[in-house]
Backbone of each chain as ProteinMPNN parsed JSONL, in Angstrom:
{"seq_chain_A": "XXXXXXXXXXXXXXXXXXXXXXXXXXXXXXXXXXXXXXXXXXXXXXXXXXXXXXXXXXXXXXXXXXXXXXXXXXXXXXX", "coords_chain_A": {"N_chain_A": [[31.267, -154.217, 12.881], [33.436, -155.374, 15.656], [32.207, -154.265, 18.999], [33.792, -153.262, 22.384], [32.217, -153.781, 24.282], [30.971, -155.916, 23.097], [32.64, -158.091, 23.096], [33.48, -158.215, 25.798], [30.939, -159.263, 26.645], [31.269, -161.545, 25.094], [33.212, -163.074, 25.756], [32.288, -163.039, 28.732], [30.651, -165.261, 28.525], [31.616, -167.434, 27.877], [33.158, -167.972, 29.702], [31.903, -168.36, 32.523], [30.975, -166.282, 35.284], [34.065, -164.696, 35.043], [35.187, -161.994, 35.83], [35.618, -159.801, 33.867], [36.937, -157.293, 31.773], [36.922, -154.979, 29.137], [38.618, -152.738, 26.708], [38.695, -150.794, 24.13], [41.312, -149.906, 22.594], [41.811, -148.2, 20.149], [39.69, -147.182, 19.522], [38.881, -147.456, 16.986], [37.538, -150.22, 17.009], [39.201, -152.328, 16.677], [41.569, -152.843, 17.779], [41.688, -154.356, 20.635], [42.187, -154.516, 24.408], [41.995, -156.89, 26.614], [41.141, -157.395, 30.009], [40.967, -160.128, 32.288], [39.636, -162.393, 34.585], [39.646, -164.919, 36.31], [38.81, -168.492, 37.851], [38.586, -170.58, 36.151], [41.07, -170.44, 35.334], [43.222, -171.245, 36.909], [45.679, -173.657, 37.497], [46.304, -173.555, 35.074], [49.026, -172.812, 32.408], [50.379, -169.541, 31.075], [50.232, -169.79, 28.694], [47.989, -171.536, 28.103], [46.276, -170.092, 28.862], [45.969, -167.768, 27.582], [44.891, -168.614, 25.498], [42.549, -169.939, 25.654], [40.907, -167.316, 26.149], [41.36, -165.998, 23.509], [39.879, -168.603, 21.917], [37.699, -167.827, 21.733], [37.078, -166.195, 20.346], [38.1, -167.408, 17.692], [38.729, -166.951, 14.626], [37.993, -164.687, 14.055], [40.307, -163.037, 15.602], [43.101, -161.519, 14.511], [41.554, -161.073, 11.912], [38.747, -159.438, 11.734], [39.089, -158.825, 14.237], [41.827, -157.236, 15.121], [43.898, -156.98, 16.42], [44.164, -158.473, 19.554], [44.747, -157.626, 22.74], [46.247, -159.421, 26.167], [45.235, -159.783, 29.246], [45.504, -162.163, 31.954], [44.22, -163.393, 34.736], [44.139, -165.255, 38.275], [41.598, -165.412, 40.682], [42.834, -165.552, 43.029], [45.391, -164.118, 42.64], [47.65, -161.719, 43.597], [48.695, -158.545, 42.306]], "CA_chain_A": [[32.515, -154.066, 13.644], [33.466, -155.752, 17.188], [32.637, -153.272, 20.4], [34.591, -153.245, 23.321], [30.938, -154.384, 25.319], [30.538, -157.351, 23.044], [33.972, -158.941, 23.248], [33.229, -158.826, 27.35], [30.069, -160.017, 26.626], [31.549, -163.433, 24.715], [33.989, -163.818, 27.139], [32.08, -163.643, 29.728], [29.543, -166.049, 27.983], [32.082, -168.251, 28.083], [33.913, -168.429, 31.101], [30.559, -168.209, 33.305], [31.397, -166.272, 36.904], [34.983, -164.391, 35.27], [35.469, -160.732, 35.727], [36.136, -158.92, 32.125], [37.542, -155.612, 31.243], [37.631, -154.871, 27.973], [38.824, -151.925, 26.526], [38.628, -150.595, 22.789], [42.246, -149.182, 22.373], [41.768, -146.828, 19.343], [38.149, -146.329, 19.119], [38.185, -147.655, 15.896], [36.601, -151.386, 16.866], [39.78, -153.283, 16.086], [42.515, -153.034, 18.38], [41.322, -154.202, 22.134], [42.704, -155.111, 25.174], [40.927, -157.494, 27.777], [41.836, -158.014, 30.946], [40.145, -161.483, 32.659], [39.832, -162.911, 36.17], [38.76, -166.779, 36.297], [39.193, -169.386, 38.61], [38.982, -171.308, 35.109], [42.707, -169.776, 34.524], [44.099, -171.994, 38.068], [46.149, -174.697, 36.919], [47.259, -173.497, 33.541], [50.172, -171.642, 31.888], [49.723, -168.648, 30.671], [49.917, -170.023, 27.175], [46.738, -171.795, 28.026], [45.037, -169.328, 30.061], [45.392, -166.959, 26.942], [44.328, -169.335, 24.618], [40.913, -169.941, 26.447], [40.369, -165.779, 25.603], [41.66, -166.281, 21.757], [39.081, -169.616, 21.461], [36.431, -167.207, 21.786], [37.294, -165.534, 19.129], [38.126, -168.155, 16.782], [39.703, -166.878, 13.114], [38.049, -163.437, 14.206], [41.383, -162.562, 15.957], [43.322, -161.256, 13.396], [40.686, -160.678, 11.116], [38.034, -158.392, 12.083], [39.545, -158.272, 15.607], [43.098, -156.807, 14.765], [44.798, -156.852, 18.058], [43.934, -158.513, 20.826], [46.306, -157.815, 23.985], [44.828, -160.281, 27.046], [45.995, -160.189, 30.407], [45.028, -163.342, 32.387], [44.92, -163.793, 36.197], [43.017, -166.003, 38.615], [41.331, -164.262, 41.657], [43.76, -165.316, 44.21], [46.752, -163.625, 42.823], [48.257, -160.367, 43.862], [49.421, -157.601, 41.431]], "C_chain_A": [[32.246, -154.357, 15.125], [32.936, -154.419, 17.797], [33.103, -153.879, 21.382], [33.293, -154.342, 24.584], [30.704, -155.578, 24.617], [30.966, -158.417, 22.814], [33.811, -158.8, 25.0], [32.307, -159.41, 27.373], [30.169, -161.718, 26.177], [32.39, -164.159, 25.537], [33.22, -164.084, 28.265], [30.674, -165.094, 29.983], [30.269, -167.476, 28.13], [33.256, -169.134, 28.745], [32.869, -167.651, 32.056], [31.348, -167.451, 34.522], [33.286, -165.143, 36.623], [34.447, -162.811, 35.711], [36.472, -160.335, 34.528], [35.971, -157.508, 32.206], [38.084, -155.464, 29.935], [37.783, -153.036, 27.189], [38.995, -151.944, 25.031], [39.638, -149.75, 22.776], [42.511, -148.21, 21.633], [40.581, -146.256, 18.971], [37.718, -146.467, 17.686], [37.676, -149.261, 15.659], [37.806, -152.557, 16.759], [41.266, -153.275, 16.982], [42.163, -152.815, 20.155], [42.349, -155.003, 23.032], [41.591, -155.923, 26.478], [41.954, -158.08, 28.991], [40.898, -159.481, 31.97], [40.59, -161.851, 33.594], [39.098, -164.173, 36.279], [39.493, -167.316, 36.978], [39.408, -170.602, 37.67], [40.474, -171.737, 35.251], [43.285, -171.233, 35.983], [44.399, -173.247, 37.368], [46.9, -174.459, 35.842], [48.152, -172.378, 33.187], [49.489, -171.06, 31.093], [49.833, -169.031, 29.25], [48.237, -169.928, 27.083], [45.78, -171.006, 28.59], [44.599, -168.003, 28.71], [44.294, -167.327, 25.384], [43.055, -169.64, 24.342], [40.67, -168.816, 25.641], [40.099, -165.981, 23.661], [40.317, -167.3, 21.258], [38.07, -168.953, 21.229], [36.101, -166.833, 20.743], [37.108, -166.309, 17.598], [39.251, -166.984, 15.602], [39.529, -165.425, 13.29], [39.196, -162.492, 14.685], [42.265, -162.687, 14.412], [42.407, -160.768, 11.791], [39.921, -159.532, 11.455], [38.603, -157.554, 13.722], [41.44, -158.148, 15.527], [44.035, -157.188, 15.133], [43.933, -156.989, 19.007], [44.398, -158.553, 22.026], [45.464, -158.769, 25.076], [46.026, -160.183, 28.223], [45.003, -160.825, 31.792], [45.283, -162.944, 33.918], [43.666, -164.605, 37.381], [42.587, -164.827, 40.243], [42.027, -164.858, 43.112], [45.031, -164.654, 43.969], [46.822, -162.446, 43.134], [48.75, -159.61, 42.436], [50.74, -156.903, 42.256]], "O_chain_A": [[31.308, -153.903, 15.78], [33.194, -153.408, 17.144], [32.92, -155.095, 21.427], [33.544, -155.253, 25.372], [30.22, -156.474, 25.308], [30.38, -159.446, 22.476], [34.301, -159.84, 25.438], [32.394, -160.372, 28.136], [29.558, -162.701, 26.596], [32.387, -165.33, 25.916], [33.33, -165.168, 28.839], [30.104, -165.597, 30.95], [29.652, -168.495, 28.441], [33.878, -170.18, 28.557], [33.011, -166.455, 32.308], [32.42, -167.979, 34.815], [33.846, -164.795, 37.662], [33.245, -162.617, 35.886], [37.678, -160.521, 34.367], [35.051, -156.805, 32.624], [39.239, -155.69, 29.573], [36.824, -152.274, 27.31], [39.412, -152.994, 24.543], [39.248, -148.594, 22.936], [43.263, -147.317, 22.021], [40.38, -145.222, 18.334], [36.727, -145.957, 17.163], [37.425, -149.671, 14.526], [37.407, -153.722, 16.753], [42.105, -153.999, 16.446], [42.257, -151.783, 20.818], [43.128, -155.868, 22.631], [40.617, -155.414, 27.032], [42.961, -158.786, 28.998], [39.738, -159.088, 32.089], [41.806, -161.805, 33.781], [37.869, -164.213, 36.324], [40.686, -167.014, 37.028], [40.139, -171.53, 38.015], [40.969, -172.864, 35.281], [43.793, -172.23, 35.472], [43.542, -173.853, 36.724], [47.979, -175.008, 35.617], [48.036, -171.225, 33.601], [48.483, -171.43, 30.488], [49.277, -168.175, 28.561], [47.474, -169.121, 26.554], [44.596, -171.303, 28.747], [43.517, -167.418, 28.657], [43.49, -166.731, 24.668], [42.489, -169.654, 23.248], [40.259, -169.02, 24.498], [39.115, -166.057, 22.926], [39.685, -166.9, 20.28], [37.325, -169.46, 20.391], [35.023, -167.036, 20.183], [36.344, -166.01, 16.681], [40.302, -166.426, 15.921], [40.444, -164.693, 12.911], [39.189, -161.317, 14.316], [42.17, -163.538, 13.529], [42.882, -160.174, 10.823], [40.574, -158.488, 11.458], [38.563, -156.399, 14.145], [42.154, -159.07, 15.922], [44.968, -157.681, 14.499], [43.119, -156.148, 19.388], [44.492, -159.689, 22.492], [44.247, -158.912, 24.96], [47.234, -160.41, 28.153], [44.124, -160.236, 32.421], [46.277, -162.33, 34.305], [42.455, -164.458, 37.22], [43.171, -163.822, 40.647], [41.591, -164.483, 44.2], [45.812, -164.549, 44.915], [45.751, -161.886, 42.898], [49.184, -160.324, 41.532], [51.465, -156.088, 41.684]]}, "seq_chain_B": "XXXXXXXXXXXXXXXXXXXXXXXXXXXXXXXXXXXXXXXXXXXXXXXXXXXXXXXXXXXXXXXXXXXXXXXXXXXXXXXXXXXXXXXXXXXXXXXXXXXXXXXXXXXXXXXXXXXXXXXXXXXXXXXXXXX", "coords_chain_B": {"N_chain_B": [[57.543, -171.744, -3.196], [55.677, -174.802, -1.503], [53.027, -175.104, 0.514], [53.704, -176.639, 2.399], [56.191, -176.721, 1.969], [56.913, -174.311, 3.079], [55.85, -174.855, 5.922], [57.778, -176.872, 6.879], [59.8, -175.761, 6.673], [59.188, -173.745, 8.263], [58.967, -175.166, 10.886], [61.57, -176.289, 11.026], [62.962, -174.089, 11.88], [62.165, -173.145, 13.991], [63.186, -175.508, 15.6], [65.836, -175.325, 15.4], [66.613, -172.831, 15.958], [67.897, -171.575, 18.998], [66.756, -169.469, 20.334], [63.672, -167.693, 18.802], [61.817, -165.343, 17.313], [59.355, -164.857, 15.778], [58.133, -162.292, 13.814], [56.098, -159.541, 12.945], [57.842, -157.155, 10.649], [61.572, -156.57, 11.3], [63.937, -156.933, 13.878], [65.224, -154.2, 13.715], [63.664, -152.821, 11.933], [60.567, -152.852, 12.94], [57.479, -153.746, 12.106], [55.092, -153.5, 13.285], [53.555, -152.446, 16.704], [53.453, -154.724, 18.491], [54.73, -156.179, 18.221], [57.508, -155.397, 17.905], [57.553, -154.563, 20.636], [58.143, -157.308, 21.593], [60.305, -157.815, 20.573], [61.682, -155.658, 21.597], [62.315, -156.441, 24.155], [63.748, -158.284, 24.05], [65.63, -157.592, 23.264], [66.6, -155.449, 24.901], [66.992, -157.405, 26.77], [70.021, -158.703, 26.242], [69.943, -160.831, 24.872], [70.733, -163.441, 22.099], [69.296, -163.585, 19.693], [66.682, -165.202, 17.058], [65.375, -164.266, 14.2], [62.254, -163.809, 12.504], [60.687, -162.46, 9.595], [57.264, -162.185, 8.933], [55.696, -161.186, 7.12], [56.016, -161.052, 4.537], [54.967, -162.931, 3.152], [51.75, -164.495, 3.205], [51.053, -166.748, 3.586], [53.12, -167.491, 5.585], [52.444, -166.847, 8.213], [49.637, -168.306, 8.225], [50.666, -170.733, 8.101], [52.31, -170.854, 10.598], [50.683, -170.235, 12.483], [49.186, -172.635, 12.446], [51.015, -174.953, 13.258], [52.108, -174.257, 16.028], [49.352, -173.145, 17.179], [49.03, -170.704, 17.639], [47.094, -167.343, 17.553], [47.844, -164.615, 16.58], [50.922, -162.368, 15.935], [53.274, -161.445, 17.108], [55.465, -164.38, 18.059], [57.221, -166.139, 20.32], [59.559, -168.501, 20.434], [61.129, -170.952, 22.593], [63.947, -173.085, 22.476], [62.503, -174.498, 21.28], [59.641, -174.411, 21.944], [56.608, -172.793, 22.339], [56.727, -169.708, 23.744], [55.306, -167.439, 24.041], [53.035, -164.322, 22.81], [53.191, -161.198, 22.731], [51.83, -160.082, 24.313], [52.26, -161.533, 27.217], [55.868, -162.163, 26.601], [55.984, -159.52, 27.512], [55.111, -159.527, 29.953], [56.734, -161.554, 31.384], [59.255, -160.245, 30.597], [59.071, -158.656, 32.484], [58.664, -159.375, 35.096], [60.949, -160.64, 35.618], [61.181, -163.333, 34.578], [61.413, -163.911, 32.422], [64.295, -163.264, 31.745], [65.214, -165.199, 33.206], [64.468, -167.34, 32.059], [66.323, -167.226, 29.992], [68.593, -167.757, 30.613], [69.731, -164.843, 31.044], [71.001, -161.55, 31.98], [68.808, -159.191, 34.042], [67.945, -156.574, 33.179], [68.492, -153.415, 35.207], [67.151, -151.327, 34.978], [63.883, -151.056, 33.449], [63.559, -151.605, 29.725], [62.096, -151.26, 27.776], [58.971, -149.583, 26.615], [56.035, -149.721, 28.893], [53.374, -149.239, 28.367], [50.51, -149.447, 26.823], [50.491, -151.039, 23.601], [51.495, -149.292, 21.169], [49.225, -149.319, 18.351], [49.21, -149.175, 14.864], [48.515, -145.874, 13.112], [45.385, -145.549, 11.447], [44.692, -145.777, 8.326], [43.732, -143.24, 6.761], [40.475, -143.337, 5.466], [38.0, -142.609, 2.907], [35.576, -143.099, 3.774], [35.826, -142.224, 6.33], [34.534, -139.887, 6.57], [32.5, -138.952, 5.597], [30.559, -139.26, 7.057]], "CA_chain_B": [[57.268, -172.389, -2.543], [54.251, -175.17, -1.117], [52.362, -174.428, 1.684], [54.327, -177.766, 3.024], [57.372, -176.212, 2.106], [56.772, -173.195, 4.381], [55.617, -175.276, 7.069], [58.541, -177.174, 7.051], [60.956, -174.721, 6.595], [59.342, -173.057, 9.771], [59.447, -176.113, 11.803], [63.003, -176.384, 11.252], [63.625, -172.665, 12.24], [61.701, -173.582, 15.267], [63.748, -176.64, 16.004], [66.883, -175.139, 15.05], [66.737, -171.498, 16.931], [67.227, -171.585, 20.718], [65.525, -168.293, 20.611], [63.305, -168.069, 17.793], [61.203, -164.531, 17.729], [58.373, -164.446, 14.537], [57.349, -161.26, 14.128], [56.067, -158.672, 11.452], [58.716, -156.561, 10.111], [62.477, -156.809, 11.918], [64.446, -156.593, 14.978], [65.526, -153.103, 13.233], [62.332, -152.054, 11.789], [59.262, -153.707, 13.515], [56.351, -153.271, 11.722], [54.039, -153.712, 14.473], [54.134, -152.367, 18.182], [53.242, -155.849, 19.293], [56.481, -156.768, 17.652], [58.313, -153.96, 18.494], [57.452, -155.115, 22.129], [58.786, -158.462, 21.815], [62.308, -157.621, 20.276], [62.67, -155.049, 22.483], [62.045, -157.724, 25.54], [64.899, -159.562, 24.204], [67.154, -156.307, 23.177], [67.177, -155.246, 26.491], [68.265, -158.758, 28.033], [70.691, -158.636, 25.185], [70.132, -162.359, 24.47], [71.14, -163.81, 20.874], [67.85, -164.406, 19.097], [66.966, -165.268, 15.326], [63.805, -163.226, 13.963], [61.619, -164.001, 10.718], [59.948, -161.737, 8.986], [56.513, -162.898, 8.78], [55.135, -160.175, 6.185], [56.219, -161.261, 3.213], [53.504, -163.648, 2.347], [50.484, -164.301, 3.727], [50.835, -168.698, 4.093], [54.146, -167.982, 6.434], [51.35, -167.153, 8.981], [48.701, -169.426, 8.34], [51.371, -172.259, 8.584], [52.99, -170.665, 11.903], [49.564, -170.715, 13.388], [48.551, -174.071, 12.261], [52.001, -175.203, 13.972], [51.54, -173.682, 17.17], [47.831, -172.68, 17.641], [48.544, -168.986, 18.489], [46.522, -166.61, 16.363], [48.64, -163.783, 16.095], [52.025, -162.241, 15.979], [54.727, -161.775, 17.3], [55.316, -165.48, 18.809], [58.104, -166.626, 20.834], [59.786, -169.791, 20.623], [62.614, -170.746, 23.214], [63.852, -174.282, 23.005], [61.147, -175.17, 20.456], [58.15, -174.517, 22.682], [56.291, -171.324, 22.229], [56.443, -169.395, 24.698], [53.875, -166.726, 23.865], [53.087, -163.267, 22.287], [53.606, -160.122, 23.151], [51.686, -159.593, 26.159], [53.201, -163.188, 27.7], [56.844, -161.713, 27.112], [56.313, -158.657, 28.405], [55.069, -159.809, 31.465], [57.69, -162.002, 31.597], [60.151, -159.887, 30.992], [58.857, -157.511, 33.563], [58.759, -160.103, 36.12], [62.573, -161.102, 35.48], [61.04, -164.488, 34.339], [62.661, -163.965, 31.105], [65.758, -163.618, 32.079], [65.393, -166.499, 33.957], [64.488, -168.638, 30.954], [66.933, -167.273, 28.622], [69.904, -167.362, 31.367], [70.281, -163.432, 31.034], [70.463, -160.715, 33.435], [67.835, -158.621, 34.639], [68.558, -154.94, 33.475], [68.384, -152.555, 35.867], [65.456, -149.963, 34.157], [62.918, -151.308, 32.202], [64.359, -151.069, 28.921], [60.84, -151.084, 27.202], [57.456, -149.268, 27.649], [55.379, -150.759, 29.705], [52.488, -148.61, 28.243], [49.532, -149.975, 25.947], [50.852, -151.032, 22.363], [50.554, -148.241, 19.839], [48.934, -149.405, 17.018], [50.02, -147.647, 14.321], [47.823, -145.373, 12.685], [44.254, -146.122, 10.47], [44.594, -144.617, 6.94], [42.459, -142.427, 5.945], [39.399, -143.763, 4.25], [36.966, -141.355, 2.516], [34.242, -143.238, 4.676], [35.66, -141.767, 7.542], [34.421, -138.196, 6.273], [31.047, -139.498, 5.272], [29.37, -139.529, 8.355]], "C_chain_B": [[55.689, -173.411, -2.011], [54.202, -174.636, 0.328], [53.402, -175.838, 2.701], [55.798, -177.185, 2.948], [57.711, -174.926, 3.299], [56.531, -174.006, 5.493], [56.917, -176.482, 7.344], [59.458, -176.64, 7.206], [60.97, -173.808, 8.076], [59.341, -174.022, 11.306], [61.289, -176.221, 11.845], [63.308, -175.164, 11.602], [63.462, -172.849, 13.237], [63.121, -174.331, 16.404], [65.254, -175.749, 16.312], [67.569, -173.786, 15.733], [66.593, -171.843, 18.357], [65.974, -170.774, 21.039], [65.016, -168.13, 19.506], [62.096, -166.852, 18.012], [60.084, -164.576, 16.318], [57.541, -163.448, 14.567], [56.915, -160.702, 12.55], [57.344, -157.483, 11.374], [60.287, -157.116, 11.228], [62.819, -156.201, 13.107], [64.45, -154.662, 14.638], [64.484, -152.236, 12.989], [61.442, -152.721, 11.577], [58.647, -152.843, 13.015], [55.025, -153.092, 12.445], [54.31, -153.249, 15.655], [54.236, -153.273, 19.057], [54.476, -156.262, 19.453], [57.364, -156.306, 18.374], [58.361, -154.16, 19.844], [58.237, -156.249, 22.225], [60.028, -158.525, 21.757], [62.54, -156.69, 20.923], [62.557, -155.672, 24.03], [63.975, -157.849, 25.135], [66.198, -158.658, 24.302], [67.308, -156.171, 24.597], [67.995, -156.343, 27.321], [69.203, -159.048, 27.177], [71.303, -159.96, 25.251], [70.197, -162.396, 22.866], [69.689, -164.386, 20.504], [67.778, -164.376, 17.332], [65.433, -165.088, 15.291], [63.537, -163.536, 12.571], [60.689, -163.022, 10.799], [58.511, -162.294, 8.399], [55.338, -162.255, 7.711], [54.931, -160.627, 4.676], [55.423, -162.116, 2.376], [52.448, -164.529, 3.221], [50.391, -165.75, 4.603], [52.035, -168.586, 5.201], [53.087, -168.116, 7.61], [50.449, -168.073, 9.312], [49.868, -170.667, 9.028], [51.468, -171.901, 9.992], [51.715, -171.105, 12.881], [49.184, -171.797, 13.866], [50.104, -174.65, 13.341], [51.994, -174.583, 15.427], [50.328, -173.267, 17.985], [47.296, -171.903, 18.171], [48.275, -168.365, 16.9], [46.954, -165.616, 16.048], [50.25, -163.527, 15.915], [52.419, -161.151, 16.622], [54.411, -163.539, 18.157], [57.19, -165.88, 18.831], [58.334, -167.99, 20.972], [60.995, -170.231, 21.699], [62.86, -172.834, 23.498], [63.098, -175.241, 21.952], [59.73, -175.398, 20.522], [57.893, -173.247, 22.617], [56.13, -171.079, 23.398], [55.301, -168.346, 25.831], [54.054, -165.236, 23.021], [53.405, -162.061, 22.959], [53.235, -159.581, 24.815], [52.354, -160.34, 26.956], [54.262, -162.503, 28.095], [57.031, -160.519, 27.45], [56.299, -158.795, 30.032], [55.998, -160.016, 31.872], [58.909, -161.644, 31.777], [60.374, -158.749, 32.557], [59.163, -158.213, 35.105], [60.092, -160.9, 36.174], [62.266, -162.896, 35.255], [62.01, -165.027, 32.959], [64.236, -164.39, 30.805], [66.429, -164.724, 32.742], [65.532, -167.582, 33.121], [65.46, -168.549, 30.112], [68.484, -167.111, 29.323], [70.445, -166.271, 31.077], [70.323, -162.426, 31.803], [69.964, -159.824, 33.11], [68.143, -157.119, 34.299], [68.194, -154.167, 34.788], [66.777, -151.595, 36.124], [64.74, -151.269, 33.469], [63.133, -150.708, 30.942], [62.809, -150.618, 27.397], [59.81, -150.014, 27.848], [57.067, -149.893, 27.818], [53.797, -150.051, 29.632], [51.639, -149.696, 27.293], [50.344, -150.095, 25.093], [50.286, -149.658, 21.802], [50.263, -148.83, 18.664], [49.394, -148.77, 15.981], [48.238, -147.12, 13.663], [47.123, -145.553, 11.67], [45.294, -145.543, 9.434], [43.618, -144.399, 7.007], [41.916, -142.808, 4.831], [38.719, -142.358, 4.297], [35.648, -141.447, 3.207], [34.396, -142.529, 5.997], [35.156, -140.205, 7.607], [33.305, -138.193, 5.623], [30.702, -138.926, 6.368], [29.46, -138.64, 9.243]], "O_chain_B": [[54.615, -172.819, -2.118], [55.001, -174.004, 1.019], [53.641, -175.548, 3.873], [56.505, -177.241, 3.954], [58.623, -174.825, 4.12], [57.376, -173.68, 6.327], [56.712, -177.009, 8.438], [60.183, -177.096, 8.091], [61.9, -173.365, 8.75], [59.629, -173.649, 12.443], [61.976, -176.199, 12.866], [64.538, -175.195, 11.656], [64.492, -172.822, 13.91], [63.707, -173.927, 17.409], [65.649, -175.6, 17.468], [68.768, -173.682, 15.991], [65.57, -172.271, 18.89], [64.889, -170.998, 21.575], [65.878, -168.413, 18.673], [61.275, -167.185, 18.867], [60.621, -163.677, 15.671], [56.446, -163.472, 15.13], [57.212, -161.154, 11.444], [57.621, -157.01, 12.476], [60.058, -158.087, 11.949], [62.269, -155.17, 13.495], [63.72, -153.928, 15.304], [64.3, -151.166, 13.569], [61.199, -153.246, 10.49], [58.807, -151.627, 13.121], [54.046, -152.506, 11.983], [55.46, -153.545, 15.982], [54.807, -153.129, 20.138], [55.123, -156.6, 20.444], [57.903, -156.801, 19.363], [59.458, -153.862, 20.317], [59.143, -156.167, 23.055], [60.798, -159.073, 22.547], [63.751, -156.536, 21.076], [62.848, -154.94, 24.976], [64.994, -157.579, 25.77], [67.242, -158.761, 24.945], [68.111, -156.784, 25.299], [68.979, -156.333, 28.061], [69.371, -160.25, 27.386], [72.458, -160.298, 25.508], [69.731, -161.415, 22.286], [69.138, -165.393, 20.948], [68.518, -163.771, 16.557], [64.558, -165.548, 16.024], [64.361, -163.536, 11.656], [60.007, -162.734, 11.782], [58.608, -162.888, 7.325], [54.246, -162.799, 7.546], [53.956, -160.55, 3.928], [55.258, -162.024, 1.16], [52.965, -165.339, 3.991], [49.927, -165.943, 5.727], [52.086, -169.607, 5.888], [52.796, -169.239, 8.022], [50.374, -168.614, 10.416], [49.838, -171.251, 10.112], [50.752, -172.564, 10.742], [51.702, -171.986, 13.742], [48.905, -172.116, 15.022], [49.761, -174.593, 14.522], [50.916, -175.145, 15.616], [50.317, -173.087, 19.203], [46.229, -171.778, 18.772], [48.749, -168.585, 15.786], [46.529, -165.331, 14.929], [50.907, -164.553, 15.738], [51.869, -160.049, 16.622], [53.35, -163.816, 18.717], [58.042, -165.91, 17.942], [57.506, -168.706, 21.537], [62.016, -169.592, 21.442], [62.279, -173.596, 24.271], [63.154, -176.469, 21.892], [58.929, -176.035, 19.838], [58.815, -172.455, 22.806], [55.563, -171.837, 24.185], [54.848, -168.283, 26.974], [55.178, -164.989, 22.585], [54.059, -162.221, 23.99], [53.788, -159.088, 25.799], [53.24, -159.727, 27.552], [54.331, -162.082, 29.249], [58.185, -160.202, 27.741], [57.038, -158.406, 30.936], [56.538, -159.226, 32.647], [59.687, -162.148, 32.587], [61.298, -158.334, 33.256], [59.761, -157.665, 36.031], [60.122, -161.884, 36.914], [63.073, -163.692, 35.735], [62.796, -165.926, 32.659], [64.927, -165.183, 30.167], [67.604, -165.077, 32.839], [66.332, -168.512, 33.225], [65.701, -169.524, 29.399], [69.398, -166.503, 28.767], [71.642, -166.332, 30.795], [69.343, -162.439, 32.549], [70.285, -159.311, 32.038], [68.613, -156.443, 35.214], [67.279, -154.738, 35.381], [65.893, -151.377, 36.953], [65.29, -152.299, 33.079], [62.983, -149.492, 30.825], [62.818, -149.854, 26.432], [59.731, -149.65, 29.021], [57.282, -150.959, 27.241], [53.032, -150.201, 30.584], [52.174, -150.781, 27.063], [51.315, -149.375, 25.323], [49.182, -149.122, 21.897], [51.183, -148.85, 17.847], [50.029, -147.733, 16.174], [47.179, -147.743, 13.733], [47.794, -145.77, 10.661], [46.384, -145.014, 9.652], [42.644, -145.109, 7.26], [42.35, -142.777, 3.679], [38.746, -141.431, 5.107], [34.816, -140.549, 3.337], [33.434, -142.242, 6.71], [35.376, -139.462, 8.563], [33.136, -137.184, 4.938], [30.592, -137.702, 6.295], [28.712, -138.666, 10.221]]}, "name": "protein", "num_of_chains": 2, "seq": "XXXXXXXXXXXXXXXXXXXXXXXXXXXXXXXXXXXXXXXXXXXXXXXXXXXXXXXXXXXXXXXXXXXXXXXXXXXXXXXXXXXXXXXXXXXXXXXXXXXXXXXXXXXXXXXXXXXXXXXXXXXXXXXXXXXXXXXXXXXXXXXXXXXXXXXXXXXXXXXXXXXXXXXXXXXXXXXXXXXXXXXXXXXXXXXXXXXXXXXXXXXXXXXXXX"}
């Protein structure tokens, strides 16, 4: 079963330089949320910016990885 | 039905829905909180949308995916272009982007939570009382 440390770990394996926050929502391995900061993300809609996260994953989303919530943003924006 | 038949059948829903919501269970009773997030996006901007039930067998999914190239559900279509899942239109709706795309106005409140999804709850396996 996924952990919360090794879904930040693939992300950040493969967006070199982001800032990842991932969080394990019920503690039972299968419903996380990640939040992601890349200069990758500049340029693209958020389709594509969540899509990047999902690729990581591959078929594992939905499968072993339940729920994945993702919230994208590049490091010049504001909240 | 073929697996071509489903994937046709959901291209034309696509095509054919302005608003076009694919979720698990219904507007009424969402089976999912992801879901449950998305239709209540739209309830609140109390835009006209058309919702499939994506439960009922296993290939509506696969196809939807393969047609779009998002891996889960709920997925928004507006127009015929996805627009995204659950987190996407919440944002969106939060940021009155929504309403922008779907020419609707802006409630007032936030007609949703704006908290984490609730999952719904494991079942109880007997492994969990193992260990």
């Amino acid at each position: 079963m996924p952990t919360a440390d090794d879904l930040k770990e693939r992300i950040e394996r493969a967006l070199p330089g982001a800032q990842v926050a991932v969080q394990d929502l019920t503690g039972g391995g299968d419903h996380f949320r990640a939040e992601v900061v890349s200069n990758r993300f500049t340029g693209l809609s958020r389709i594509q910016q969540h899509k990047l996260i999902y690729d990581v994953f591959g078929d594992e989303v939905g499968g072993p990885i339940h729920a994945l919530s993702i919230k994208t943003s590049t490091p010049g924006d504001g909240r | 039905m073929t697996n071509d038949e489903i994937r046709a059948f959901l291209e034309n829903a696509i095509k054919e829905n302005q608003v076009m919501l694919f979720m698990k269970g219904t507007p009424h009773e969402p089976a999912c909180g992801f879901s449950a997030r998305a239709s209540g996006c739209l309830n609140a901007l109390g835009v006209q949308y058309s919702a499939l039930d994506i439960l009922p067998d296993p290939r509506i999914r696969e196809e939807l995916s393969g047609i779009s190239g998002w891996p889960t559900i709920p997925q928004l279509f507006v127009d015929g272009e996805l627009v995204g899942g659950s987190d996407i239109v919440l944002e969106m709706f939060e940021s009155g982007e929504l309403a922008e795309l779907l020419g609707a106005e802006q409630p007032g409140a936030p007609a949703v939570e704006q908290d984490q999804p609730q999952p719904q709850k494991r079942p109880i396996g007997l492994e969990n009382r193992l260990g």
